[in-house]
C-alpha positions in Angstrom: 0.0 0.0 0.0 2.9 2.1 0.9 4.3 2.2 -2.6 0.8 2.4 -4.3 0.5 5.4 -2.6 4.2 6.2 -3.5 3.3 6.0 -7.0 0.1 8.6 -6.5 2.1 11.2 -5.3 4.6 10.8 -7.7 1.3 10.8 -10.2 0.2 14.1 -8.7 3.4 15.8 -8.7 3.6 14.9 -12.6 -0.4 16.2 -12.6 -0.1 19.0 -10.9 -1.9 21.5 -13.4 -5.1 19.3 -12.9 -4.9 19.3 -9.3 -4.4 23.4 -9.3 -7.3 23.9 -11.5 -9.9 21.7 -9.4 -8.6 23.2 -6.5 -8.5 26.7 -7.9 -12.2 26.1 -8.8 -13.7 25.1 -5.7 -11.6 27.1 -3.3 -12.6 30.9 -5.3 -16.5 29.5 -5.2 -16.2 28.7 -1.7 -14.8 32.1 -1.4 -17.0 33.9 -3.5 -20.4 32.1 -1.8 -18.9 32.9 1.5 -17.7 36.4 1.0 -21.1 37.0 -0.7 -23.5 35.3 2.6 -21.3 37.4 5.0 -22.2 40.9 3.4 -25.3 39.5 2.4 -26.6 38.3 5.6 -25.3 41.4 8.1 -27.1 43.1 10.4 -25.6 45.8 8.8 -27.1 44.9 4.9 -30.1 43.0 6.8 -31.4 46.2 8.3 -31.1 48.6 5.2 -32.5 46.6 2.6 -36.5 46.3 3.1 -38.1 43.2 4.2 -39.5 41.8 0.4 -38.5 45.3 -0.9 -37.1 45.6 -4.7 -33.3 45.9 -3.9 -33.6 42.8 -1.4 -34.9 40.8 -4.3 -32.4 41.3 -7.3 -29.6 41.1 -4.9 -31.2 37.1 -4.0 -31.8 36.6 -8.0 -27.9 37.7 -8.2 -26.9 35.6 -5.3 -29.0 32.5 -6.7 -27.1 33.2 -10.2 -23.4 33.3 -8.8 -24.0 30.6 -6.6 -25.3 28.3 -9.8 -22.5 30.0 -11.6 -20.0 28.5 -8.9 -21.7 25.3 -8.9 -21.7 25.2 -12.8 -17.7 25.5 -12.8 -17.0 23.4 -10.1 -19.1 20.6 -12.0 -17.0 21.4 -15.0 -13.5 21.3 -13.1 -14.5 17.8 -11.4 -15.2 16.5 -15.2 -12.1 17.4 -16.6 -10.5 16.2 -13.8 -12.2 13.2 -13.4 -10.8 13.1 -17.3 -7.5 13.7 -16.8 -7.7 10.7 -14.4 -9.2 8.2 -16.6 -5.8 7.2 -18.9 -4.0 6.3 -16.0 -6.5 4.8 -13.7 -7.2 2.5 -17.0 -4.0 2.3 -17.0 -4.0 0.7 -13.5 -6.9 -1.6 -13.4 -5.1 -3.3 -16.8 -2.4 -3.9 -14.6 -4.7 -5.6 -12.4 -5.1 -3.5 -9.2 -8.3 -3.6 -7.8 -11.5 -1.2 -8.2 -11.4 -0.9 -4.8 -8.0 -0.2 -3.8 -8.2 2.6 -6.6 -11.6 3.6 -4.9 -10.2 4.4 -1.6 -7.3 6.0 -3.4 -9.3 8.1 -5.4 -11.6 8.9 -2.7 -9.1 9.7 -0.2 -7.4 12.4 -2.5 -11.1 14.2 -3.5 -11.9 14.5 0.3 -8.9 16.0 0.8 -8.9 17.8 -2.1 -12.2 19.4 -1.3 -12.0 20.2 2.5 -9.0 21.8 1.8 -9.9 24.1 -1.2 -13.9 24.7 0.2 -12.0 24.9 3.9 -9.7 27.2 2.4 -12.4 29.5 0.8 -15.1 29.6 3.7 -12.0 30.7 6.6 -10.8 32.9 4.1 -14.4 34.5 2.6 -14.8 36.7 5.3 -11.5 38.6 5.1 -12.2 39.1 1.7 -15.4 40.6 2.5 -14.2 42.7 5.5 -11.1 44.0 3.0 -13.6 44.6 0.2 -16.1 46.4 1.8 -13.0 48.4 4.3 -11.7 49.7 0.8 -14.8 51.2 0.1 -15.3 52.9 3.1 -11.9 54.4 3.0 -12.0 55.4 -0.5 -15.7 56.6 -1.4 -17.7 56.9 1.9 -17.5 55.8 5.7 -19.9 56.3 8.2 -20.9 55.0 11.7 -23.5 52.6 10.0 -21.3 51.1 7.8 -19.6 48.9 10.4 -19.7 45.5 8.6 -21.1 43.3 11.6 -21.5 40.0 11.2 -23.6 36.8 11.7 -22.2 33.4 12.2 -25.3 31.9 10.4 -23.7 33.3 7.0 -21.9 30.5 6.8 -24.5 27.7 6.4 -25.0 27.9 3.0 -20.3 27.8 2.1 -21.4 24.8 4.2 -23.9 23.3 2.1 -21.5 24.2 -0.7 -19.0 22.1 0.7 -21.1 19.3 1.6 -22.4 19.8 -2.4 -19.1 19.7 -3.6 -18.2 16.4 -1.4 -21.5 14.6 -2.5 -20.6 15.4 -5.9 -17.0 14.3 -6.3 -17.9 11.0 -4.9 -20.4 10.6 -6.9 -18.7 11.2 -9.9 -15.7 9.4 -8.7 -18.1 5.8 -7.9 -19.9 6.8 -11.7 -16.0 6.9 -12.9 -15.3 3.9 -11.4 -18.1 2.0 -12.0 -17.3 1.2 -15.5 -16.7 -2.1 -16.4 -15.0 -1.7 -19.6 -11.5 -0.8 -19.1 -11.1 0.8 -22.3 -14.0 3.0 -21.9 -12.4 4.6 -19.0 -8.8 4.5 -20.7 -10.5 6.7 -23.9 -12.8 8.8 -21.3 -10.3 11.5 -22.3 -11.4 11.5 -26.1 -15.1 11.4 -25.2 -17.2 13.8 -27.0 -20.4 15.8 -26.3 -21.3 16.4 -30.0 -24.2 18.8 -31.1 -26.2 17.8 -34.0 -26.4 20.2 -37.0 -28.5 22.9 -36.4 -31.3 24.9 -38.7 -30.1 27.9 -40.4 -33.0 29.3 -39.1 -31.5 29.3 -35.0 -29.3 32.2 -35.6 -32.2 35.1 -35.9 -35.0 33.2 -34.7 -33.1 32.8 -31.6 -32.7 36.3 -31.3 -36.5 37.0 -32.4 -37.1 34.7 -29.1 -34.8 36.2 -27.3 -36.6 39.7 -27.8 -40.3 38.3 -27.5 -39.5 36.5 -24.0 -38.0 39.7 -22.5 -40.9 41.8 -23.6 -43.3 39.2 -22.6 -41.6 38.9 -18.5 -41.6 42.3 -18.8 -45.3 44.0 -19.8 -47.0 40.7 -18.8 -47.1 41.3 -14.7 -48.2 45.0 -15.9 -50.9 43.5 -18.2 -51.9 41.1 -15.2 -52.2 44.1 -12.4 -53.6 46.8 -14.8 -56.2 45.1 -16.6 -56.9 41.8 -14.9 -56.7 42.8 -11.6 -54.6 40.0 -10.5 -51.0 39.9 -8.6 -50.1 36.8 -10.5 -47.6 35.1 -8.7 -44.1 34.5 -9.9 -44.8 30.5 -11.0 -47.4 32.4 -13.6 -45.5 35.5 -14.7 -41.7 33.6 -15.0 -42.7 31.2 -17.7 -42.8 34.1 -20.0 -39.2 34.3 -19.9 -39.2 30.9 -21.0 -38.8 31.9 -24.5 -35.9 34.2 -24.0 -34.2 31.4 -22.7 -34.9 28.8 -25.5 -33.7 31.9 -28.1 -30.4 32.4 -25.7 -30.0 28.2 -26.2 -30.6 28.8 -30.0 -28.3 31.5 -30.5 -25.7 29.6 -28.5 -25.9 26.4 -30.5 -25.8 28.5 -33.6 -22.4 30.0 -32.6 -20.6 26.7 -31.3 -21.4 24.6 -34.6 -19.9 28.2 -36.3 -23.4 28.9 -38.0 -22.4 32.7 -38.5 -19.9 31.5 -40.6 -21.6 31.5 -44.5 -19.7 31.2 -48.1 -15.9 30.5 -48.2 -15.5 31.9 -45.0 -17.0 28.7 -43.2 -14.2 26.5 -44.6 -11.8 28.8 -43.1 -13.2 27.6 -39.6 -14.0 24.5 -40.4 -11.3 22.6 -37.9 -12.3 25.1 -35.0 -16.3 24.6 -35.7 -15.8 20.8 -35.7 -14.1 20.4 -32.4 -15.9 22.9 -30.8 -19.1 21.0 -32.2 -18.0 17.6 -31.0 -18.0 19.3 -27.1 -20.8 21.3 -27.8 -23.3 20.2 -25.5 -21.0 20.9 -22.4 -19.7 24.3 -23.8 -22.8 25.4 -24.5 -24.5 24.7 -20.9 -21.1 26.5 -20.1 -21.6 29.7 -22.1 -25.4 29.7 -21.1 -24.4 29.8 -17.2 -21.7 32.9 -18.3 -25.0 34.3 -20.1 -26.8 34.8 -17.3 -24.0 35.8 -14.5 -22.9 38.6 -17.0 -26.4 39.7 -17.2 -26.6 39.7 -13.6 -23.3 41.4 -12.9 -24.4 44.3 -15.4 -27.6 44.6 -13.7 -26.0 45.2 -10.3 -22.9 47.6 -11.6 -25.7 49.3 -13.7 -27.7 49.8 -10.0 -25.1 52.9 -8.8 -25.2 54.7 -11.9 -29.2 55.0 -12.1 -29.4 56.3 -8.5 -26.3 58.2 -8.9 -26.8 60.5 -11.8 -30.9 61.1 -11.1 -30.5 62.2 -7.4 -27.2 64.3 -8.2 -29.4 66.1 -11.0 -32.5 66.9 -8.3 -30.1 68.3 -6.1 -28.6 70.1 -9.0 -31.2 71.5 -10.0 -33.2 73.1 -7.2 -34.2 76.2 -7.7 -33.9 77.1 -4.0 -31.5 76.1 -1.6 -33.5 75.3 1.6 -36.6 74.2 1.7 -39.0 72.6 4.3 -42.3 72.3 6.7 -43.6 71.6 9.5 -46.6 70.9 11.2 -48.5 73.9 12.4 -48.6 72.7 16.2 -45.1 73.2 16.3 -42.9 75.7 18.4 -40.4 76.1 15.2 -37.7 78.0 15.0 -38.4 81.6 13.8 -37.4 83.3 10.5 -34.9 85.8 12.9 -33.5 82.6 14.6 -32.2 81.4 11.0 -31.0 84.7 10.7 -29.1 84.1 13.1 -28.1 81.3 13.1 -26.5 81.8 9.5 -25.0 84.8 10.2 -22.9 82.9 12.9 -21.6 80.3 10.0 -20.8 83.5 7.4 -23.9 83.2 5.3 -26.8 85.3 4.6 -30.6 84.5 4.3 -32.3 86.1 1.3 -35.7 85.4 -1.0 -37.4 84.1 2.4 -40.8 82.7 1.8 -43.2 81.5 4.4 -46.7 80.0 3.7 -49.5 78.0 5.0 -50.9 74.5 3.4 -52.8 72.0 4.6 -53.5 68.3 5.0 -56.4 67.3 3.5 -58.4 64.4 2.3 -59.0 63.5 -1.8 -61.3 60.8 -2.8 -60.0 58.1 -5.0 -60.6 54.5 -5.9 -59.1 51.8 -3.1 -57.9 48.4 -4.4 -59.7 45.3 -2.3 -57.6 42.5 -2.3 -58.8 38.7 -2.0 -56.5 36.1 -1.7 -57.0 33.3 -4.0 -55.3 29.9 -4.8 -54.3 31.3 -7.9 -52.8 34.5 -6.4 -54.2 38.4 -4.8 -57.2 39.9 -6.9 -58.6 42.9 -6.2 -61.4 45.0 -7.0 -62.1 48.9 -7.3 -63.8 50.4 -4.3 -64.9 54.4 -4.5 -64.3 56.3 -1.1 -64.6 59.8 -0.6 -61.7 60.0 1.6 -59.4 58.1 0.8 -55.5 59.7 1.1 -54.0 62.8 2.8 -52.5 65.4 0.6 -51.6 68.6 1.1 -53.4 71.9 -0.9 -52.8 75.4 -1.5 -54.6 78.4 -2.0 -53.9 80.1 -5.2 -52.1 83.2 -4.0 -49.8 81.0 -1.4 -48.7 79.4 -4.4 -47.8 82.3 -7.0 -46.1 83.0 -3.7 -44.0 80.3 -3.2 -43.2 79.3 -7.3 -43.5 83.0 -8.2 -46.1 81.4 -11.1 -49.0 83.4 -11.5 -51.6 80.7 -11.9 -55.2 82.1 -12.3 -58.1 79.4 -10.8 -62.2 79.3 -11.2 -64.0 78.4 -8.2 -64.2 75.1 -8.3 -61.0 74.5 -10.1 -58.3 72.3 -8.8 -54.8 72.2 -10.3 -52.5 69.4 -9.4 -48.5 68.5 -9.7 -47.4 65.3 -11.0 -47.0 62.5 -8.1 -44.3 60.2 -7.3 -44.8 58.2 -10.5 -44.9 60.7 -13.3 -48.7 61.0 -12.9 -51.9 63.4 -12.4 -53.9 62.6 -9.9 -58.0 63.5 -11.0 -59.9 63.8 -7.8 -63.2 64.7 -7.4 -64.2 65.7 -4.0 -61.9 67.2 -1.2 -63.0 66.3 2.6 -61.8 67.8 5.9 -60.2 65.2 8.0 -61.6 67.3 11.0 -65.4 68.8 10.2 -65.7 66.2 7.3 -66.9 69.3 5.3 -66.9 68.5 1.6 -66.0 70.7 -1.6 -66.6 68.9 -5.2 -64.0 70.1 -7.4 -62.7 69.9 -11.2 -59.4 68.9 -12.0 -57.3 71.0 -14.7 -56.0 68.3 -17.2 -52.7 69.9 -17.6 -50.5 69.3 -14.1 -48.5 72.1 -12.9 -44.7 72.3 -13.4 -42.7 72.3 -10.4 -39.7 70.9 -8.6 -40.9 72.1 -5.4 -43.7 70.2 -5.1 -44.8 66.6 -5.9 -48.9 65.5 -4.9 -49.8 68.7 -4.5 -53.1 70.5 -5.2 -54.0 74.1 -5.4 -57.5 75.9 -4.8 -58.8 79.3 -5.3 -58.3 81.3 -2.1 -61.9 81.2 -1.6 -62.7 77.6 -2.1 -59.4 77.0 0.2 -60.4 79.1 3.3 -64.0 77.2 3.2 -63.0 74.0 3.2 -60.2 74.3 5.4 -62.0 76.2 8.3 -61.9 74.8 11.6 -59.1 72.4 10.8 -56.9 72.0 13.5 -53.0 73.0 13.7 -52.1 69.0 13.7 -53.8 69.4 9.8 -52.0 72.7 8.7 -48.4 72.8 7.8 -46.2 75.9 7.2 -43.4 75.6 4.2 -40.7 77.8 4.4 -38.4 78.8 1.6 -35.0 80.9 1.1 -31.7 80.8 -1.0 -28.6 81.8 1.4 -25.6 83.3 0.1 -22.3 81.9 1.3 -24.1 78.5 2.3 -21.7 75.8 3.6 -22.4 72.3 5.1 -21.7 73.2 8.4 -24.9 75.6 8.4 -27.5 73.2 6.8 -26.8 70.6 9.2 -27.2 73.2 12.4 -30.6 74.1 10.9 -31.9 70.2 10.4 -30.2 69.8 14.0 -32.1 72.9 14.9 -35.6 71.8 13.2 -35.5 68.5 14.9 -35.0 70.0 18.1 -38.1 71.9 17.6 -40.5 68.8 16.1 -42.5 67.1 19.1 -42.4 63.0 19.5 -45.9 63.3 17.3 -43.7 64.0 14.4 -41.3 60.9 14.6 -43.0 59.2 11.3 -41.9 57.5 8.2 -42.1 59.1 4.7 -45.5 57.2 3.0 -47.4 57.4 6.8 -51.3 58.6 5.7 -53.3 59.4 8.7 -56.6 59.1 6.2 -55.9 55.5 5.2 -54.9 54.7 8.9 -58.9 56.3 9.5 -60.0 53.8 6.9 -58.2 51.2 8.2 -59.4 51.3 12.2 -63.1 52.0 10.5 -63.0 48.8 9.0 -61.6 47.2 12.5 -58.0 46.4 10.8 -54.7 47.7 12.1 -53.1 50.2 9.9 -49.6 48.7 8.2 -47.8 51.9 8.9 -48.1 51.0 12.5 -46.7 47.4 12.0 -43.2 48.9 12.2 -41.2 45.6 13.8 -43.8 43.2 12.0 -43.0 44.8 8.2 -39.7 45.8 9.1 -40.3 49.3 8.6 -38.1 52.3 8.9 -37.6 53.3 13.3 -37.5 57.3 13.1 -35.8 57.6 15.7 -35.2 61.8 16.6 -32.4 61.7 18.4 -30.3 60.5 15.3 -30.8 62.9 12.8 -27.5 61.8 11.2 -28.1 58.6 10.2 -29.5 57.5 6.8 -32.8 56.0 7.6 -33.6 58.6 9.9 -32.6 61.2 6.3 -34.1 58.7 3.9 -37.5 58.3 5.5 -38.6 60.9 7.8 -41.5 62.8 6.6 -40.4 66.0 7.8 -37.2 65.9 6.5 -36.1 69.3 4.6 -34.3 70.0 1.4 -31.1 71.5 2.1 -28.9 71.7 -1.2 -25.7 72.0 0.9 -26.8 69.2 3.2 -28.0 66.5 0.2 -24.8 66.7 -1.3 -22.7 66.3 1.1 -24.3 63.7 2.9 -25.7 62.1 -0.5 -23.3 59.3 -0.9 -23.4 58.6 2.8 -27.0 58.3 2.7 -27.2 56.1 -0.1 -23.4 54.0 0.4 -25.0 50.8 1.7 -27.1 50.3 -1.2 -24.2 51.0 -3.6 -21.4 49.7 -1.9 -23.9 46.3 -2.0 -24.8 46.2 -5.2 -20.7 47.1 -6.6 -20.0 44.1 -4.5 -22.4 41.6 -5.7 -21.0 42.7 -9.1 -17.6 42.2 -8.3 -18.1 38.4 -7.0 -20.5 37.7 -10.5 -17.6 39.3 -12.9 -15.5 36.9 -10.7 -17.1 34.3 -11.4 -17.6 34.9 -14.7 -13.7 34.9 -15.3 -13.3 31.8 -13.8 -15.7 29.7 -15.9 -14.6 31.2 -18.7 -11.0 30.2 -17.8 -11.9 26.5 -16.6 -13.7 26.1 -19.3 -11.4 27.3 -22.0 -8.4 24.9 -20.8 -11.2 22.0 -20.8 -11.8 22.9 -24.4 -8.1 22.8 -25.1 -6.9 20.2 -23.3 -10.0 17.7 -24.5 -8.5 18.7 -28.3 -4.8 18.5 -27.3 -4.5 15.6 -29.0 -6.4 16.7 -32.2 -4.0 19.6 -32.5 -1.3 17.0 -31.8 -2.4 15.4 -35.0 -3.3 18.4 -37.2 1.0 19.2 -36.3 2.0 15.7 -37.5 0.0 16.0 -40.6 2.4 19.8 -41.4 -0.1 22.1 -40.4 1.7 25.1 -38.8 2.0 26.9 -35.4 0.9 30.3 -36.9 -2.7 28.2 -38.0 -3.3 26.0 -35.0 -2.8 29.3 -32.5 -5.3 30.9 -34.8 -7.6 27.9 -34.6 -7.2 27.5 -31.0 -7.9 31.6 -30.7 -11.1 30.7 -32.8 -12.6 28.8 -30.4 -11.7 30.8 -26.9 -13.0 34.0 -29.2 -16.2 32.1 -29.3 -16.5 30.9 -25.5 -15.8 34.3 -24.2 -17.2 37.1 -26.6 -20.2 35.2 -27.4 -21.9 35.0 -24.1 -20.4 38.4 -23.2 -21.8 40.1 -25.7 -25.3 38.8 -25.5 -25.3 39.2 -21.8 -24.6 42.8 -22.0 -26.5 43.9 -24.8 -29.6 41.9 -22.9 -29.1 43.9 -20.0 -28.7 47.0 -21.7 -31.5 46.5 -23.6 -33.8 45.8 -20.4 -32.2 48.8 -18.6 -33.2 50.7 -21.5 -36.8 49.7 -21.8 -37.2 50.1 -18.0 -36.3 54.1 -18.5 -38.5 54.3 -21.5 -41.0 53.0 -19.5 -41.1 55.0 -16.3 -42.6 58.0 -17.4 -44.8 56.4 -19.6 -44.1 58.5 -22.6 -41.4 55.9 -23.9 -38.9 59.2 -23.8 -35.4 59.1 -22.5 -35.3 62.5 -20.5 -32.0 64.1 -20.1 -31.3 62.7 -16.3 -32.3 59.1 -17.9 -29.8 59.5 -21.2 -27.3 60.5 -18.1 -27.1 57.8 -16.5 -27.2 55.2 -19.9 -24.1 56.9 -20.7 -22.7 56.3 -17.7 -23.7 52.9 -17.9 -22.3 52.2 -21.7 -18.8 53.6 -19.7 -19.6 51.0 -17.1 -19.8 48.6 -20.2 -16.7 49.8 -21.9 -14.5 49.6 -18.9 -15.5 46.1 -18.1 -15.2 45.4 -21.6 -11.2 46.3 -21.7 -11.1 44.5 -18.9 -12.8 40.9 -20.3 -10.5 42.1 -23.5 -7.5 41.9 -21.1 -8.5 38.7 -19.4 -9.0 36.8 -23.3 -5.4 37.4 -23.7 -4.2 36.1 -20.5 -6.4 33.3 -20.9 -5.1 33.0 -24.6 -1.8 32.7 -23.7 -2.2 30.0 -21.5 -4.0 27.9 -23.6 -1.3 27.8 -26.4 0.8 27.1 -23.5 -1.2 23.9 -22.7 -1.0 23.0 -25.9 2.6 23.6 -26.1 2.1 25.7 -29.4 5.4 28.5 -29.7 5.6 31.7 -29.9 5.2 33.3 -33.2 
């Protein structure tokens, strides 16, 4: 046994490229999982994303995708492993030593060789994560709640990966094994994965599919909500993607059998097409996985730029400097105390503006859900008060905008709301006397970046239905550019302003005391008091610095100075997140493509061994050998990234529903095709290296 295992080692010395690759493979997805479930699961990520909120969901579809991505090239490093084997452990049982004494063998070196690597990458994950996410602090943003903390659960899933990766190489080792021909497993090594011809008809009907299924996930949850009423859930809406998968399959197959290839240039690469069609089932499962990591990685990296350039524009683009409001039952502080105040920081208040609004109640159609076994319906209810919104009388706002908007009595006027849209109410209610006023609502919304769900009344329809509303109802908005402003002074004056606001005040941005009305009416609880149930936002007064408490507070001014500076420190959680999950999926993606490059080569070493015998020259088997890592890295590359630039794209035609790219939105797509162009000199960069090495393995020379 002594010198069986004698000859191993000396086997594994002789071997060791296959033994670094397999090892290479599983110890960076071990990493990557592990650095990825230690930021992922924090307290510190945990309690900034929202419980089933938007962000928390496409970072999980991103996580799901790298962890299949690391599972996919792990898979593929075990089989070429498992092939490099196979010559000499024929080799063996020819010589008559015994399945099973190779079985222990071959077992005992995979155990090892996975608790080691997988070991290797869970200890080491979080290190990488802490160094990561300490490099970002230090060189765009650091604040008190970024303190990476985290949670020794994060590492049951490297666990399970571990354990995956351990079921798997025994399993494939007992399959390997199992064989009862000898010469099978000696020729294992020359095994194909051949692709039947394809139609001509798969290049641009697969892209045709492609472009139906992505339109189809995309309007079809809209169609479902819009017009039937129905939250279908995501077993119904994801099978609309289907298509965009099979086109993605299609195109692939087209490109690995060299189908783009037509006339005299398809003789050119015929030797590349045909070996890359005899392993075409593998390379293509392969270049599918890449597929959909790339997409992934791009829709993360693309995440920074979209919030980025929008919210730098708003701020931008105020046209005041300070702007904010408070509840009328307030002790504020005074225009003379700003005075002040400002004066002691060097700055001067000018253009001051003070005016009364109130809170009042519009009616509006209420969606009444049912849940059903195929999903949430719901169904239009009318109610005559239904949210809070705040109005103006006519001359308070010419005031305020300096517009000089002219209003018949019964005329309403309304700003565009959150989502781009006019809201056409009918009847405005006071929350206190329940007085009604029936009003008409101008079909043109008023322009302003002041306001957003606003409404404006004629001063005489305004003081009716307003009168005897109580202080808790009214709100006062003050307004004023400062010359000389500075940070320091905008953040004395939010300190000062939350000094002033009573406990009543300590609510979330989105809290409607009219639907919370409704709710106790109809003997429910209102959500917006569910905070620790929902996981919603703690306004918490007494930290005024911290991001959810700027975020989400409903009071919270506009302070030019203020936004900026504190705009990447509001927002560097989310960012720093989402550049991370990109980082680990571009990782990934270099890996496969590397693992799965040297399987191509070194399954075809010995076809390029005979094309050399037969006279053909280095200069055309590099170029053969460059056509077929050309095809397994810009292939998928580029359909991943035009994919997710094309989605990107129809998401900001789509968002103000006038299928228009406004200048903030044409922004931040250029910022993304730089985003594109940088990682695209960097895949560029990575080909070559990767290039290199495979006409080392095949020990072609220089040129």
């Amino acid at each position: 046994m002594k010198d069986i295992r004698a000859v191993f080692s000396a086997l594994r010395k002789n071997g060791k490229g296959q033994y670094k690759l397999l090892s290479g493979c599983l110890f960076f997805g071990s990493l990557l999982i592990t650095a990825f479930c230690m930021m992922m699961y924090s307290p510190t990520v945990q309690n900034t994303l929202p419980q089933g909120g938007d962000s928390r969901k496409q970072v999980m579809m991103i996580f799901i995708l790298a962890v299949i991505g690391c599972a996919a090239f792990s898979v593929y490093a075990s089989g070429l492993f498992f092939r490099y084997k196979s010559r000499e452990t024929g080799v063996f049982l020819a010589l008559g030593l015994s399945r099973k004494t190779l079985g222990q063998q071959l077992r005992r070196e995979v155990i090892q060789l996975a608790v080691a690597s997988c070991g290797a990458g869970l200890i080491l994950g979080t290190p990488l994560c802490w160094l990561i996410w300490s490099l970002f602090r230090l060189s765009l943003v650091d604040t008190p709640e970024m303190a990476l903390i985290f949670d020794l659960r994060a590492y049951l899933i490297p666990l399970a990966f571990l354990l995956f990766v351990l079921i798997m190489l025994l399993v494939m080792q007992k399959r390997f094994l199992a064989r009862v021909n000898v010469l099978d497993i000696i020729q294992e090594s020359h095994r194909a994965e051949p692709v039947r011809a394809v139609p001509r008809w798969y290049g641009w009907g697969g892209i045709l599919m492609i472009a139906i299924g992505c339109l189809l996930g995309y309007f079809v949850p809209s169609f479902c909500v819009r017009v039937l009423h129905w939250y279908a859930p995501a077993i119904f809406t994801a099978p609309f993607y289907l298509p965009a998968l099979i086109g993605l399959y299609w195109v692939l197959l087209y490109t690995v059998v060299g189908g783009w290839h037509r006339g005299k240039n398809r003789y050119t690469h015929l030797i590349e097409s045909g070996m890359m069609q005899f392993q075409g089932r593998q390379t293509v499962r392969n270049m599918l996985v890449v597929t959909v990591l790339v997409a992934g990685a791009y829709f993360a990296s693309f995440y920074t730029p979209m919030m980025i350039v929008p919210g730098r524009a708003e701020i931008e683009n105020r046209p005041v400097n300070y702007q904010f409001f408070y509840r009328a039952d307030q002790d504020m502080i005074t225009k003379s105390e700003i005075e002040e105040m400002a004066s002691d920081f060097g700055a001067k208040v000018i253009d001051y503006v003070e005016m009364s609004s109130a809170s009042l109640a519009i009616d509006g159609e209420a969606e009444v859900e049912t849940e059903g076994p195929l999903g949430t319906t719901y169904t239009r209810e009318y109610r005559e008060a239904f949210f809070e919104h705040r109005f103006f009388s006519v001359s308070s706002w010419n005031a305020l905008t300096g517009d000089d908007l002219v209003l018949q009595p019964g005329e309403c006027a309304a700003t565009l709301d959150y989502y781009g849209d006019i809201l056409d109410i009918s009847l405005v209610t006071n929350p206190v006397t329940m007085q009604q006023l029936s009003v008409t609502t101008l079909p043109e919304p008023l322009p302003s970046e002041l306001f957003q769900d606003t409404f404006v009344l004629t001063d005489e329809d305004y003081a009716s239905i307003t009168q005897g509303l109580t202080p808790d109802w009214q709100e006062v908005q003050v307004l004023f550019n400062a010359e000389n402003d500075s940070y320091a002074f905008s953040k004395a004056l939010l300190y000062s302003i939350v000094e002033h606001s009573g406990p009543e005040t300590a609510v979330f941005d989105g809290y409607d005391r009219i639907s919370r009305m409704n709710a106790h009416k109809a003997g429910e609880e209102y959500w917006g008091d569910q905070v620790e149930e929902l996981n919603l936002p703690v306004i918490d007064l007494s930290q005024p610095d911290t991001s959810d408490f700027q975020l989400n507070w409903l009071y919270m001014p506009k302070f030019q100075a203020l936004d900026d500076g504190n705009f990447l420190s509001n927002f560097a959680v989310f960012l720093l997140l989402f550049v991370f999950v990109a980082i680990l999926c571009f990782g990934a993606v270099g890996v496969i493509l590397y693992t799965r490059s040297q399987t191509l080569m070194l399954s075809n070493a010995w076809v390029y061994e005979d094309l050399r015998k037969l006279g053909a020259s280095n200069r055309y088997l590099k170029k053969t050998a460059q056509g077929q890592i050309k095809r397994v890295f810009f292939s998928p590359i580029l359909i991943g990234t035009v994919l997710m630039l094309g989605f990107y794209t129809l998401i900001l035609l789509a968002n103000g529903g006038d299928m228009v790219l406004d200048q903030n939105e044409r922004m931040s797509l250029s910022v993304c095709l730089l985003v594109v162009a940088a990682m695209s000199a960097v895949f560029y960069g990575f080909y070559r290296f990767t290039l290199n090495k495979s006409w080392h393995t095949l020990h072609l020379s220089e040129l």
